[in-house]
N, C-alpha and C positions, 0 to 999 in steps of 0.2 A: 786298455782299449787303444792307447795311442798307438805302443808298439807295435800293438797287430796289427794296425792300419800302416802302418809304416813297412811293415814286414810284408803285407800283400801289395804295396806298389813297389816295394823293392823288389819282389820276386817278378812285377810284370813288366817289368824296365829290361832293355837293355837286349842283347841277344844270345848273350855269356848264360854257362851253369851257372846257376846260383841257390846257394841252400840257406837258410836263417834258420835262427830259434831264437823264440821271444822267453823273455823273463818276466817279472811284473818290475825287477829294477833295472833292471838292461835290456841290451837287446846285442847277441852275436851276429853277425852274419859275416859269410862268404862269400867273396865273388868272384867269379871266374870270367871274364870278359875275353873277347875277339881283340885281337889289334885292329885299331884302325888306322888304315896309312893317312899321312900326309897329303893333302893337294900335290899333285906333278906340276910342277912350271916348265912349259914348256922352254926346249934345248935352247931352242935359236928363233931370232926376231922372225926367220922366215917360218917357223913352225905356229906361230900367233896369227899369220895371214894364213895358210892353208889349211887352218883352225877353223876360218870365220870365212863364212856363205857368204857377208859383205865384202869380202877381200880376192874375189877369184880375179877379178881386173889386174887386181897387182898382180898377184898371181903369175897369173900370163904375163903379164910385161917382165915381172924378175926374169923370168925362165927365159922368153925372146931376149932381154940384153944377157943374159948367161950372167946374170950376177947370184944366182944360186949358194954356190960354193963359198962366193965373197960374203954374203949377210951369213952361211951357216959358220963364217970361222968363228974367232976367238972374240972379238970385239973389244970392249964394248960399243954398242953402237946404240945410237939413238935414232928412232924411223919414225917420223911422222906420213904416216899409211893413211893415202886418199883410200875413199869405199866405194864400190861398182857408183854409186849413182854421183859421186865427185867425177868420175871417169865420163860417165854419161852428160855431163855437163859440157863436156869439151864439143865445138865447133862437130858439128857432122863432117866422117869421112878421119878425124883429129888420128884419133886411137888405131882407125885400118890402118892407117900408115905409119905410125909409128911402130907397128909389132912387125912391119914387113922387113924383111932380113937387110935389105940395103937404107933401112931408116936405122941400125944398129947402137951407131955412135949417139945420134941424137933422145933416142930411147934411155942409155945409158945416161949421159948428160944428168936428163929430166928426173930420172929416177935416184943417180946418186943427189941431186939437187933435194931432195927426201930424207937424206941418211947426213945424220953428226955425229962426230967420232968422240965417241965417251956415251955415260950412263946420265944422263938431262931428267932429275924426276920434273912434274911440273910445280913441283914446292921449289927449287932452282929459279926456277925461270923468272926474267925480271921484266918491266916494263919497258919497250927501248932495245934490251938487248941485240945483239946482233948476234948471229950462230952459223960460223964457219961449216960449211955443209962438204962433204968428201970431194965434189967436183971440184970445189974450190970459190965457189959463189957464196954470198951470205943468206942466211933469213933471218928476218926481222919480227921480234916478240911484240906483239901488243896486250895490254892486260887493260880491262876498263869494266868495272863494277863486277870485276869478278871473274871474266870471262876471258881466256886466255884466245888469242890469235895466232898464225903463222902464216908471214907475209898476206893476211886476210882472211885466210882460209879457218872456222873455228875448229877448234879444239873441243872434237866431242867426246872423247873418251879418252882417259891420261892413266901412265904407269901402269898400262900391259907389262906385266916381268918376266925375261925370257932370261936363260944363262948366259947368253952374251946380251942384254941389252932390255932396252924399252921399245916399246909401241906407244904410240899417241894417235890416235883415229882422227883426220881431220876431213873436212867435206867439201874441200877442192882441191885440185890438181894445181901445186904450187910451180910456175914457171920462170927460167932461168932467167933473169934479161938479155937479152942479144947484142 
């Protein structure tokens, strides 16, 4: 009786042909299964934001500084990606003018101020650190009961994996000092 029972949830598993024969000492069977692919990771750090409805703010800004091409190269890079409502936080009027073509440089600026050059998991990251940012500016790690910061901003989702890099979701727009 066991095999049979074993032999009727084998046969309803699954989505492959499958044939069995039960014995009272064995039991054969066959299976014939489907492949199933692998998860895709997405290419490029920029395919993780045009992925995710929380990310069309960046979105837009990549595309307005033309940094496109730059996050799809080879990397690796590390992008701590503010979310629409980080974006929304900024100063009314902040965002109009920074996507406006002659706000270009300082757009850029702000946004490589986002991106560190290398692959940063957040099991890396230490309290304190400091992290050389592509502008040339730093940011500053805080860790405190578990919870990872950047320059303030927390760290709500960590090790997005893209072929050239990481993603870290953070929930403010972290800015350069002047």
């Amino acid at each position: 009786m066991t095999t049979a029972a074993i032999a009727v949830m084998m046969s309803s598993c699954g989505s492959g042909e499958q044939t069995s024969e039960a014995t009272t000492d064995t039991m054969k069977t066959e299976v014939t299964t489907d492949t199933v692919a692998a998860p895709v990771t997405p290419s490029t750090v920029v395919d993780i934001a045009v992925g995710s409805a929380d990310h069309s703010t960046l979105v837009a800004a990549v595309k307005a500084a033309g940094l496109v091409e730059t996050l799809s190269g080879a990397g690796p890079f590390t992008v701590f990606a503010p979310t629409n409502a980080a974006f929304d936080k900024l100063p009314a009027g902040t965002l109009d003018n920074l996507l406006k073509p002659e706000s270009k440089a300082t757009l850029t600026g702000i946004l490589t101020y986002h991106v560190v050059a290398g692959s940063l998991k957040a099991a890396d990251l230490k309290d304190g650190q400091k992290l050389k940012t592509v502008n040339g500016a730093e940011l500053t790690v805080a860790i405190k009961d578990g919870k990872v910061t950047i320059n303030g901003a927390n760290v709500t989702a960590a090790d997005l994996t893209a072929g050239n890099g990481l993603v870290h979701v953070i929930d403010a727009v972290v800015l350069p000092k002047k």
